[in-house]
N, C-alpha and C positions, 0 to 999 in steps of 0.2 A: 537456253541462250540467255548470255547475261542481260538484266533491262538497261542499262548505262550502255553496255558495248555497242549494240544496236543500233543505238541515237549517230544520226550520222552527224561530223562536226563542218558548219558552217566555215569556211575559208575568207576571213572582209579581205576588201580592195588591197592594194598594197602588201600583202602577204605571199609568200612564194615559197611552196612546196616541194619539193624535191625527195622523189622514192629509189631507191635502190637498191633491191635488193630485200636482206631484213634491216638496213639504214635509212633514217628518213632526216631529211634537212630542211629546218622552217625558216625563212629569213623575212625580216618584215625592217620598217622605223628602227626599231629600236637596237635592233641584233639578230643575230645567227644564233638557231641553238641546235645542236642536230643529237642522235639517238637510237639505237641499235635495238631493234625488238629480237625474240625469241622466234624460234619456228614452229608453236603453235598455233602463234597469230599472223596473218595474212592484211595487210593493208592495200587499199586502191584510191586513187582517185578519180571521181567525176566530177567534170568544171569546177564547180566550186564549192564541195563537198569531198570530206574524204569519209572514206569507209573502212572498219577494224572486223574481224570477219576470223571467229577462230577455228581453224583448220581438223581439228581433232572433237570429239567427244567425249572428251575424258575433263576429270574434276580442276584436275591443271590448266589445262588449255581454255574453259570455262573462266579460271582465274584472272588468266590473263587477259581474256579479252575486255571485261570491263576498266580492270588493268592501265594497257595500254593504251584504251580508247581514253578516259582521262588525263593520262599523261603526256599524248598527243592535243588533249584539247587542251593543257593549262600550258604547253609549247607554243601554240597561236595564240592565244591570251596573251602572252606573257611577250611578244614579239609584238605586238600592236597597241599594246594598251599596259604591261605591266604588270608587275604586283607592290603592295604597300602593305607594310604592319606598323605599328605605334607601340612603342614600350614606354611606360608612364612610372620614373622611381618618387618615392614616397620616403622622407625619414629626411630629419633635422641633420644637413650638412652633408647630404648625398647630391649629389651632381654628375653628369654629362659633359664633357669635352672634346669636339671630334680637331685633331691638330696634323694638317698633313694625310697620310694614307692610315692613321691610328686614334680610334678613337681609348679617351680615357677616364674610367671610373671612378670617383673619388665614391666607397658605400660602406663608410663604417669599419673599414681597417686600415692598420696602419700604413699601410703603403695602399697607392692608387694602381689599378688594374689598365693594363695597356693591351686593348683588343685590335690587334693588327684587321684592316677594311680588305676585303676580297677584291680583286679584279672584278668588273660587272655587277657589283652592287655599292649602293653610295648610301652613306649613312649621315644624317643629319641631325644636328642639335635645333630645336625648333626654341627651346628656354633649355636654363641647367637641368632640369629631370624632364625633358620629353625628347625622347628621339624617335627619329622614323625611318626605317631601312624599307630599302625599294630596290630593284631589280628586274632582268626579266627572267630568270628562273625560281621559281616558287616555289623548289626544296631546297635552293640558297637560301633567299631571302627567310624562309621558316627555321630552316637551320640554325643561320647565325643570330636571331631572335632568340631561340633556343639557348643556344650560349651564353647569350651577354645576358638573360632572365637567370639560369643557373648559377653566375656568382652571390648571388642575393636574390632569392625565392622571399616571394612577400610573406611574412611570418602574420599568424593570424589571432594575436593579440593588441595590436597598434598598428599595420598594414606597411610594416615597412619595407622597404626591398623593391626589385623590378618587379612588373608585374607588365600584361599586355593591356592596351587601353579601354575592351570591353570586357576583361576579365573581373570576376567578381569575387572577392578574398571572403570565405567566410568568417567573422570574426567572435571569439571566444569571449568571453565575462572574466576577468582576472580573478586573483584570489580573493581582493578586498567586493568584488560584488557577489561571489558565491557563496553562499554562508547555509 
C-alpha cells in the first residue's frame, strides 16, 4: 500500500466535493476544478475527509494510488488557498511586461517574446524582472513557469536568464580565472 495514498485528505470549510463515478468535482473560493481517475483507484468520502483506496494489487494500481491521492489533494489546495511561483530574470536589459491577456519578454534578442496568459491563471509583474504566476491548478501554474524559464534558462557563467526565485544557478570561473 502506497504511504501517500493512505493519508486521508482533510476537506476545510467552504470546499465542496462532488464524486461520481470515476469523476470527482472540487469547488471552493477560488474555482471549480473537476477530474477523471482510473479504475484502479476507488475514491470515498467521509464528512470531511476523502479517501483514495486502490482496488487492485497489482504494480499499476499501487501507482496510482498515491497518484491520485496527491493530485486530489493539490485540487483542494488549489481551490481554497491557491498556488504561487516567482520567476526572478537577471541580465543587463532583460525585463517583464504583462499588457492585456499577454505578458512580454524583452531577454537578450532581438525581438521581444509574447507569451499569451491562460484562462485561470494571472501573471504579474511585481518590478521589470520579477514575475509571479498564481492559479488554482498546480500543473498550470508549474507549467507555464516552465515555459516562460525555457526561453532563457539562466546560463552559469554570469546568472543570466529566467531562473525560479529559490533556484540556485551554479556558477562556473571563466577562462580568465582558470589558469
Amino acid at each position: 500500500m502506497s504511504r501517500i495514498g493512505k493519508l486521508p485528505i482533510t476537506v476545510p470549510k467552504g470546499v465542496k466535493v462532488t464524486i461520481d463515478g470515476n469523476s470527482i468535482t472540487v469547488e471552493g473560493a477560488k474555482g471549480k476544478l473537476a477530474r477523471s481517475f482510473r479504475s484502479e483507484v476507488s475514491v470515498s468520502q467521509e464528512e470531511n475527509q476523502i479517501h483514495v483506496k486502490a482496488n487492485e494489487n497489482t504494480k499499476e494500481a499501487r501507482a496510482y494510488h498515491g497518484l491520485y491521492r496527491t493530485l486530489l489533494n493539490n485540487m483542494v489546495k488549489g481551490v481554497s488557498e491557491g498556488f504561487k511561483k516567482t520567476l526572478v530574470i537577471n541580465g543587463v536589459g532583460y525585463r517583464a511586461e504583462v499588457v492585456g491577456k499577454s505578458l512580454f519578454l524583452s531577454i537578450g534578442y532581438s525581438t521581444q517574446f509574447e507569451y499569451p496568459i491562460l484562462d485561470g491563471l494571472t501573471i504579474t509583474a511585481e518590478s521589470p524582472n520579477r514575475l509571479t504566476i498564481s492559479g488554482i491548478d498546480k500543473e498550470r501554474v508549474g507549467q507555464t513557469c516552465a515555459e516562460i524559464r525555457s526561453f532563457r534558462k539562466p546560463e552559469p557563467y554570469k546568472g543570466k536568464g529566467i531562473k525560479y526565485e529559490n533556484e540556485v544557478v551554479r556558477r562556473k570561473v571563466g577562462k580568465s580565472g582558470a589558469k
